[in-house]
Each structure stands twice: as structure tokens, then as C-alpha cells.
PDB file of N, CA, C and O in Angstrom, chain B, residues numbered from 101:
ATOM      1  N   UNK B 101      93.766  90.684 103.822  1.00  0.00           N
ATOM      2  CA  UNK B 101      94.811  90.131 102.981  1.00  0.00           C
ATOM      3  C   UNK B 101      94.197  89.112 102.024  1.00  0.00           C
ATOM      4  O   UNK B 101      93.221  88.455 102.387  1.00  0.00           O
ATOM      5  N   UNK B 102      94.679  88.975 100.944  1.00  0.00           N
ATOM      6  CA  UNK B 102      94.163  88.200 100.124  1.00  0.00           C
ATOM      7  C   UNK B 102      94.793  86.814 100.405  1.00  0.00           C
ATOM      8  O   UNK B 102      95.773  86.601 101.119  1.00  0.00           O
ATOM      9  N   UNK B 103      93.962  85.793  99.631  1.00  0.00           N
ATOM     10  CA  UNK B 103      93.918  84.476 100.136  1.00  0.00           C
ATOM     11  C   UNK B 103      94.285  83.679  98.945  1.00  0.00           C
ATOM     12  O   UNK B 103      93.766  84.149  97.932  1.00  0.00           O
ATOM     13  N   UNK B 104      95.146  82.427  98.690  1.00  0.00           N
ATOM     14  CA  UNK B 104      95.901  81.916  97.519  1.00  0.00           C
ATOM     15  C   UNK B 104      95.317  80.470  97.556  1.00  0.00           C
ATOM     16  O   UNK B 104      95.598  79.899  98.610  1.00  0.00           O
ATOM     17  N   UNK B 105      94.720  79.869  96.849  1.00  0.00           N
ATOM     18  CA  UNK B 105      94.672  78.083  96.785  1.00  0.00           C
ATOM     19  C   UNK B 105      95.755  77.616  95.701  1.00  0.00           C
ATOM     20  O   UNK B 105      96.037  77.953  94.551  1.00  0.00           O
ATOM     21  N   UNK B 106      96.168  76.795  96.512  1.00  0.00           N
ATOM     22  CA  UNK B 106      97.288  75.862  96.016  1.00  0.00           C
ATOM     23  C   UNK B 106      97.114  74.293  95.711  1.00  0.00           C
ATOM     24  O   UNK B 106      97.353  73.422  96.547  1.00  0.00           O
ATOM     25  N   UNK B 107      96.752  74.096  94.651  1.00  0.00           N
ATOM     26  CA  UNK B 107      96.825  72.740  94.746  1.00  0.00           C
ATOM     27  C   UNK B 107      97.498  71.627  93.938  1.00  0.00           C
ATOM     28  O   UNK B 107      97.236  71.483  92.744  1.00  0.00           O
ATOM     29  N   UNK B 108      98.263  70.932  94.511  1.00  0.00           N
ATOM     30  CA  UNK B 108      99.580  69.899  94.058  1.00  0.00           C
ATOM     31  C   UNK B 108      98.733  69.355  93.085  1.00  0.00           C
ATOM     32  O   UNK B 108      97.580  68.950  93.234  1.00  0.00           O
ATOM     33  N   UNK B 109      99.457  69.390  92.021  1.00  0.00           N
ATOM     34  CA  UNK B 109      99.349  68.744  90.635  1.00  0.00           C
ATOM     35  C   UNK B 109      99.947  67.481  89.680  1.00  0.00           C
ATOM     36  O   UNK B 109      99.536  66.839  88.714  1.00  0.00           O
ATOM     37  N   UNK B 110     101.206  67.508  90.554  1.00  0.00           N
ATOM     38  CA  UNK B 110     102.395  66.936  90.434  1.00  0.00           C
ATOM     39  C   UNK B 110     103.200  66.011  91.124  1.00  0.00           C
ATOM     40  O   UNK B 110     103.765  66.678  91.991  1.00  0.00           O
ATOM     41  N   UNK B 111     103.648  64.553  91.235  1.00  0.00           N
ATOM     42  CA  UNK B 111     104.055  64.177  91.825  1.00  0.00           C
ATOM     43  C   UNK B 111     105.499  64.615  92.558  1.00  0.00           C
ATOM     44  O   UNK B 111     106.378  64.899  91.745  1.00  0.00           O
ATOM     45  N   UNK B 112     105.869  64.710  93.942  1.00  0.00           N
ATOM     46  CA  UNK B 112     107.485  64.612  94.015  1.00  0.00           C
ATOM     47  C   UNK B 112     108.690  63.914  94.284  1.00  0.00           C
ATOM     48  O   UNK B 112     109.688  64.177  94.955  1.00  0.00           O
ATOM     49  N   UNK B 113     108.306  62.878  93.528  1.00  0.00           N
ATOM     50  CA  UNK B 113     109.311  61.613  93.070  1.00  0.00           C
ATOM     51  C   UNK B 113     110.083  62.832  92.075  1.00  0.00           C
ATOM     52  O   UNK B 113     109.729  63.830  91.447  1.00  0.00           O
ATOM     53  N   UNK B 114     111.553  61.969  92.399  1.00  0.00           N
ATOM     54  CA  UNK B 114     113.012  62.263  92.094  1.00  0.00           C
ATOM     55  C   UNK B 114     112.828  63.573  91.502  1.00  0.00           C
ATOM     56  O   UNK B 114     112.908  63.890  90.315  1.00  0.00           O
ATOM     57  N   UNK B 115     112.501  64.468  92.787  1.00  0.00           N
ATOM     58  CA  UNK B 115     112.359  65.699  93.027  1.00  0.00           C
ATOM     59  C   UNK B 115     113.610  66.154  93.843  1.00  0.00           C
ATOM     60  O   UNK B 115     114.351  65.226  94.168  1.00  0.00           O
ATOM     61  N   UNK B 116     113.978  67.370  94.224  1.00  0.00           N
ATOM     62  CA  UNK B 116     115.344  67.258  95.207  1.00  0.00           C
ATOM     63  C   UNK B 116     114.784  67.707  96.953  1.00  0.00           C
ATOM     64  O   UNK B 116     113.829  68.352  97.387  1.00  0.00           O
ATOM     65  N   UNK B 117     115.539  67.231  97.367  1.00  0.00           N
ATOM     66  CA  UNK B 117     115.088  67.255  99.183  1.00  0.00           C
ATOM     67  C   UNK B 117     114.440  69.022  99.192  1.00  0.00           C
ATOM     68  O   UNK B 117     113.411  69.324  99.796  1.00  0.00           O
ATOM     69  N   UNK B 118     115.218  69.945  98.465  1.00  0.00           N
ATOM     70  CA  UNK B 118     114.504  70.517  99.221  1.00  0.00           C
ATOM     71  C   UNK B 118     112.864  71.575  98.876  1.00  0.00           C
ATOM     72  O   UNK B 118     112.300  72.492  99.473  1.00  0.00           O
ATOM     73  N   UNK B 119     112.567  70.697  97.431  1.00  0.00           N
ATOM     74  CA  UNK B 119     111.402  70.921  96.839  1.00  0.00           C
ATOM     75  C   UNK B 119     110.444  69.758  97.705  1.00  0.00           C
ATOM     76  O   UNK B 119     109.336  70.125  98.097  1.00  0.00           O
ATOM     77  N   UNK B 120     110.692  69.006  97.855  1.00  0.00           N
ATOM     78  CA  UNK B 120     109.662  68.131  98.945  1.00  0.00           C
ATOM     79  C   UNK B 120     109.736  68.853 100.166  1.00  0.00           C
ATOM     80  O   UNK B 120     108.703  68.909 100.834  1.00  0.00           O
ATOM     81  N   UNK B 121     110.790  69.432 100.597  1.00  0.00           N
ATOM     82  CA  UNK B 121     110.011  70.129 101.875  1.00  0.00           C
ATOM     83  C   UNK B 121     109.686  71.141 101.915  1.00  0.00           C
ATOM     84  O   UNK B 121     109.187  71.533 102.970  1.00  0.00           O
ATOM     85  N   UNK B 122     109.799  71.972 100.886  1.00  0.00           N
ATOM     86  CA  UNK B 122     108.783  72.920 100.027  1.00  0.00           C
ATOM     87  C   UNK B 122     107.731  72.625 100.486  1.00  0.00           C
ATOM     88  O   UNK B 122     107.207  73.092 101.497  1.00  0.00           O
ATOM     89  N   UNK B 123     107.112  71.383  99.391  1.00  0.00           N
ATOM     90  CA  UNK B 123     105.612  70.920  99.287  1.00  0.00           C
ATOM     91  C   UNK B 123     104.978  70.866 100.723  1.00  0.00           C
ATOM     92  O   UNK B 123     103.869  71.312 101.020  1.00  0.00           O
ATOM     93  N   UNK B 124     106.266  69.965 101.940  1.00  0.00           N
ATOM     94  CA  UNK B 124     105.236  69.615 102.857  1.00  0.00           C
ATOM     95  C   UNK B 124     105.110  71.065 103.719  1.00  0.00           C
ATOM     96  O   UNK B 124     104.242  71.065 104.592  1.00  0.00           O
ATOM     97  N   UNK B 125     105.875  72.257 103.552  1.00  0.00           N
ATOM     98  CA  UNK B 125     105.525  73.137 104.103  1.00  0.00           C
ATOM     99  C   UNK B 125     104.550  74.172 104.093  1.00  0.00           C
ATOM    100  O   UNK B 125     104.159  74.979 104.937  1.00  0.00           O
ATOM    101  N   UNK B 126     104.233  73.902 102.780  1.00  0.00           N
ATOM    102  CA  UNK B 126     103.016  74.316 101.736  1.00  0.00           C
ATOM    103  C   UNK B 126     101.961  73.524 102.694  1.00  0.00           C
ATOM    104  O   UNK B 126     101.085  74.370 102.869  1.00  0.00           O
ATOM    105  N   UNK B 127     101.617  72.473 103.333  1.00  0.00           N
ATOM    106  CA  UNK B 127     100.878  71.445 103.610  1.00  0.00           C
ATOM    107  C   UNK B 127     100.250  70.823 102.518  1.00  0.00           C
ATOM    108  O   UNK B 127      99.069  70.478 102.555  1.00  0.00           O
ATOM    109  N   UNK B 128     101.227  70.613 101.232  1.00  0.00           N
ATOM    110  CA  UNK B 128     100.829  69.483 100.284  1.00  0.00           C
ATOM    111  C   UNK B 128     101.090  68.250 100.581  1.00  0.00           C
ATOM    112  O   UNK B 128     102.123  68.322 101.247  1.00  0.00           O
ATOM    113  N   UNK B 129     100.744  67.003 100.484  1.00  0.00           N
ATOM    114  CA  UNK B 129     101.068  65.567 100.996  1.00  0.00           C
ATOM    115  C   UNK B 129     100.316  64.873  99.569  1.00  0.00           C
ATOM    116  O   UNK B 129     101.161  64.371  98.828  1.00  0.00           O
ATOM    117  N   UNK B 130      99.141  64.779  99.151  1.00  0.00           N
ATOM    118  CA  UNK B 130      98.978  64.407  98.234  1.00  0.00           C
ATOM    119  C   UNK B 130      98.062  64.854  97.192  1.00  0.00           C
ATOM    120  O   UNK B 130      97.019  65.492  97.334  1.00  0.00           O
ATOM    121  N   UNK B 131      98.737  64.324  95.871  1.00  0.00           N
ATOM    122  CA  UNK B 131      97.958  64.888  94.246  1.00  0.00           C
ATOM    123  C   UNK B 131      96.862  65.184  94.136  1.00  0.00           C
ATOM    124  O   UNK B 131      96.063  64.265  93.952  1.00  0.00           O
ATOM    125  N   UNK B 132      96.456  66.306  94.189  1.00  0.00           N
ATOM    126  CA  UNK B 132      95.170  66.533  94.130  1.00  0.00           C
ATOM    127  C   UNK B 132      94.885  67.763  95.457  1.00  0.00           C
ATOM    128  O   UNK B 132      94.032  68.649  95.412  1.00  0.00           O
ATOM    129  N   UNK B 133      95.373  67.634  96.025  1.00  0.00           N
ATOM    130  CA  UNK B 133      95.158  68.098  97.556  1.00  0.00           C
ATOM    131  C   UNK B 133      95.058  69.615  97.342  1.00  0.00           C
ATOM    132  O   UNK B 133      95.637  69.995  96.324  1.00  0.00           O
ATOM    133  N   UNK B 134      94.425  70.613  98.102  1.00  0.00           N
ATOM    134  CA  UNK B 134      93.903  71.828  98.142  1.00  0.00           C
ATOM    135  C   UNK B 134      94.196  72.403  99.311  1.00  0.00           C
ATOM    136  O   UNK B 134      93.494  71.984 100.231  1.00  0.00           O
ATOM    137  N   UNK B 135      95.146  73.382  99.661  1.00  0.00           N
ATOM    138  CA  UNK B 135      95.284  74.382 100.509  1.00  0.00           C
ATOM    139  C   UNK B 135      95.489  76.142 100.169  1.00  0.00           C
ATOM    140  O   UNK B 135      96.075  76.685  99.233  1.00  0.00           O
ATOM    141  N   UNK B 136      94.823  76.676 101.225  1.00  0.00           N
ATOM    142  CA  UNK B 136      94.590  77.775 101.001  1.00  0.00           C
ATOM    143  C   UNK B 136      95.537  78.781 101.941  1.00  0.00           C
ATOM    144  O   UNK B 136      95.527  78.619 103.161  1.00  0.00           O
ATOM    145  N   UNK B 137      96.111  79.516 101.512  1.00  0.00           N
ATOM    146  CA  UNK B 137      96.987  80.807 102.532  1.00  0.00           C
ATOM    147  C   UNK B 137      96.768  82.184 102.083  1.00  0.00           C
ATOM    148  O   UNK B 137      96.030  82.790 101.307  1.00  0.00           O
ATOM    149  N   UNK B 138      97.623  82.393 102.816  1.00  0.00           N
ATOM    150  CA  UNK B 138      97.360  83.950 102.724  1.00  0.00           C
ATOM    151  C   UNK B 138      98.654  84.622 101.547  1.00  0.00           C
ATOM    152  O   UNK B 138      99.750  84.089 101.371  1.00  0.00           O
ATOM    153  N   UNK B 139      98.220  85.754 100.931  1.00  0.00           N
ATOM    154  CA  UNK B 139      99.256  86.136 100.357  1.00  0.00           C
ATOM    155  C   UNK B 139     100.100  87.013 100.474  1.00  0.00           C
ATOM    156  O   UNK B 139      99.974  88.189 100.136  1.00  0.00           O
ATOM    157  N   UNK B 140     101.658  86.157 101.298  1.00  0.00           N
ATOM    158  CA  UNK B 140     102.446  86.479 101.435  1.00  0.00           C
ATOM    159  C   UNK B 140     103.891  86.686 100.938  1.00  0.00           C
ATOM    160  O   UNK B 140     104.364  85.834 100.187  1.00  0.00           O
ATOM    161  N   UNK B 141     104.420  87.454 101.198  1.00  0.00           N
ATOM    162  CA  UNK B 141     106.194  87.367 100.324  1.00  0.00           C
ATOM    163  C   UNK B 141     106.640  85.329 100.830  1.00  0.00           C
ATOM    164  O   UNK B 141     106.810  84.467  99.968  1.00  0.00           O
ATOM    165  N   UNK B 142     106.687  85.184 101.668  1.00  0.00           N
ATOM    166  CA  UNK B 142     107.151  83.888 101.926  1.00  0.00           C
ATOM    167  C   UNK B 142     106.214  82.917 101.081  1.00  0.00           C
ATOM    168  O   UNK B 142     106.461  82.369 100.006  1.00  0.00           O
ATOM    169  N   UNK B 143     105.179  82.863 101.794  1.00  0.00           N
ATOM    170  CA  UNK B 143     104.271  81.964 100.687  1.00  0.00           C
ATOM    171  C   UNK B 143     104.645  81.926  99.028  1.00  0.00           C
ATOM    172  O   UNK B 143     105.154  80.923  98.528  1.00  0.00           O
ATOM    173  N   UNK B 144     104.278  83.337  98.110  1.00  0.00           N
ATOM    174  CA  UNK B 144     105.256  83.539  97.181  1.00  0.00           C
ATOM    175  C   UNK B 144     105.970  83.215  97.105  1.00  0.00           C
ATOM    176  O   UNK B 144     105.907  82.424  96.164  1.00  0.00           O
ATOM    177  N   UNK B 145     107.574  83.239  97.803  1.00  0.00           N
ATOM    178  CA  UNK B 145     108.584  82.180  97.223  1.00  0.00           C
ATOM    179  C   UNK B 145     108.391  80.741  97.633  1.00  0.00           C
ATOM    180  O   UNK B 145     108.901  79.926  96.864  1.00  0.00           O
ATOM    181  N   UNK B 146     108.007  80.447  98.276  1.00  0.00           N
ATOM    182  CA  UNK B 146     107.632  78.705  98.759  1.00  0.00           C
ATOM    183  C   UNK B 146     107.213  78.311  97.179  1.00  0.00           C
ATOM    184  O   UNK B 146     107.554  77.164  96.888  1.00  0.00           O
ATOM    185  N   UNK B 147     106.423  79.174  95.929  1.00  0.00           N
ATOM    186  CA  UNK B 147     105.376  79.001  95.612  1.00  0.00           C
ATOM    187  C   UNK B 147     106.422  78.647  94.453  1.00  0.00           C
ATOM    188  O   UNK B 147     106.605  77.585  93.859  1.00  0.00           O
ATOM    189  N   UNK B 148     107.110  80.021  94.320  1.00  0.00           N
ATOM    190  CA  UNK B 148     107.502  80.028  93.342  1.00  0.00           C
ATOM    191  C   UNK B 148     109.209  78.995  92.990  1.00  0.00           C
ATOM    192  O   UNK B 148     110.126  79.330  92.240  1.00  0.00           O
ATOM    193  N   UNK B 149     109.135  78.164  93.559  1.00  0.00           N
ATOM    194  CA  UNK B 149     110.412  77.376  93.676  1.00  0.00           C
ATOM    195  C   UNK B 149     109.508  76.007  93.353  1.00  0.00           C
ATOM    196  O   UNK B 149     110.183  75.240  92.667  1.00  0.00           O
ATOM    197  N   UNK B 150     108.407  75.568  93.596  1.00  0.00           N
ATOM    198  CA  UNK B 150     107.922  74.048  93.119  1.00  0.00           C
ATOM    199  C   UNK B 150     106.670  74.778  92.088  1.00  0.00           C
ATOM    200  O   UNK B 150     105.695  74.032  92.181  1.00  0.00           O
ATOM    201  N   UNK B 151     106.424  75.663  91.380  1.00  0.00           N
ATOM    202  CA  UNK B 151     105.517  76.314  90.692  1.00  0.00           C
ATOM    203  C   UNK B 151     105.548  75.097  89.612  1.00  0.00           C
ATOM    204  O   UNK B 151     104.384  75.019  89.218  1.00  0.00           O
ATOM    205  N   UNK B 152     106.261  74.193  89.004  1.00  0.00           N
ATOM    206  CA  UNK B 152     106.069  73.402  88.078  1.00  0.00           C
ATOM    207  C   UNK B 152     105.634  71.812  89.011  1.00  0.00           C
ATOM    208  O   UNK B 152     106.013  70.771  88.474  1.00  0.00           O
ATOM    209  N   UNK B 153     105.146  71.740  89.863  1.00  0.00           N
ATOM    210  CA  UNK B 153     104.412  70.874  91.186  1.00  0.00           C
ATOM    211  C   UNK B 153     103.175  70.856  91.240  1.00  0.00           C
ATOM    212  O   UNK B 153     102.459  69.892  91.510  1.00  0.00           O
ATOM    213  N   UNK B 154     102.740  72.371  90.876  1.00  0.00           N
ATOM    214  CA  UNK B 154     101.584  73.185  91.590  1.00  0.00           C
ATOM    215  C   UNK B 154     100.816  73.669  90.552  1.00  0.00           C
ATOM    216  O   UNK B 154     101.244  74.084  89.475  1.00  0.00           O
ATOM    217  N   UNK B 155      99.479  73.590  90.970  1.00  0.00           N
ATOM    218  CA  UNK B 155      98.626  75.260  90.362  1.00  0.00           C
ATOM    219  C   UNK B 155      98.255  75.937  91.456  1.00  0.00           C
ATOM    220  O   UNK B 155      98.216  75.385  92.556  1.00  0.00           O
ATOM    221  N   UNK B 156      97.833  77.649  91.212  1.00  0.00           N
ATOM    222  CA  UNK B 156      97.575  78.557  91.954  1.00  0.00           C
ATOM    223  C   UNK B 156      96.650  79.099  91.387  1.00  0.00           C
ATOM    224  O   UNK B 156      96.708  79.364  90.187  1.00  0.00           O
ATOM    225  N   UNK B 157      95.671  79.356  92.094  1.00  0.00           N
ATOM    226  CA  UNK B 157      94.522  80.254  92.135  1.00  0.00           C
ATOM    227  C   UNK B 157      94.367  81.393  92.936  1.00  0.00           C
ATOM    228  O   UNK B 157      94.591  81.155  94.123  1.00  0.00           O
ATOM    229  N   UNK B 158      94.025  82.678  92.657  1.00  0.00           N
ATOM    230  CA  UNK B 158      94.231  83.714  93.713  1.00  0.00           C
ATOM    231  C   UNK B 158      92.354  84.160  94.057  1.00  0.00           C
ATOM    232  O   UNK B 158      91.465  83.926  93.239  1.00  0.00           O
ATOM    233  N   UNK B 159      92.151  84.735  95.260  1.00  0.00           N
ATOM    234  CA  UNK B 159      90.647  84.724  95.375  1.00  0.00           C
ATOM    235  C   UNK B 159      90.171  85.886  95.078  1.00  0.00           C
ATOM    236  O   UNK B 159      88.956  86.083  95.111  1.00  0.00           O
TER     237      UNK B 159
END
């Protein structure tokens, strides 16, 4: 399966509750930060709901 890096770009101040728990489910916590998953339909939408948060890289 292919593999996705995600990394928060964006602060989430006066963001709405449930784009921050987006992020922390993503395991984003802070700016700059780099995590990698797998590419999945879920991941995908996690992704695509804080996509203006984030950049994505695919491997």
C-alpha cells in the first residue's frame, strides 16, 4: 500500500472542534510536524476536510 506524509502547515486557532480533532487524529500536534500513513479511504477524508491545515506528499 502506498504511504502519504502529512505535514501541518497551519495553525488551528479559531478553527472548529471538529477540524482540531481531525488534526489530532492525523497525529498532528505541532507546525511543522511530519507524519506518515498509509493510503487509505479514511485517511483521505481525514485529509481532505483540514487540506487547507496541511500539505501532502505521496511516496
Amino acid at each position: 500500500m502506498a504511504k502519504i506524509k502529512v505535514t501541518k502547515v497551519r495553525s488551528a486557532i479559531n478553527r472548529s472542534q471538529h477540524q482540531k480533532r481531525t488534526l489530532e487524529a492525523l497525529g498532528l500536534r505541532k507546525i511543522g510536524q511530519t507524519v506518515e500513513h498509509d493510503d487509505t479511504p479514511s485517511i483521505l477524508g481525514m485529509i481532505k476536510k483540514v487540506n487547507h491545515l496541511v500539505s501532502v506528499e505521496t511516496n
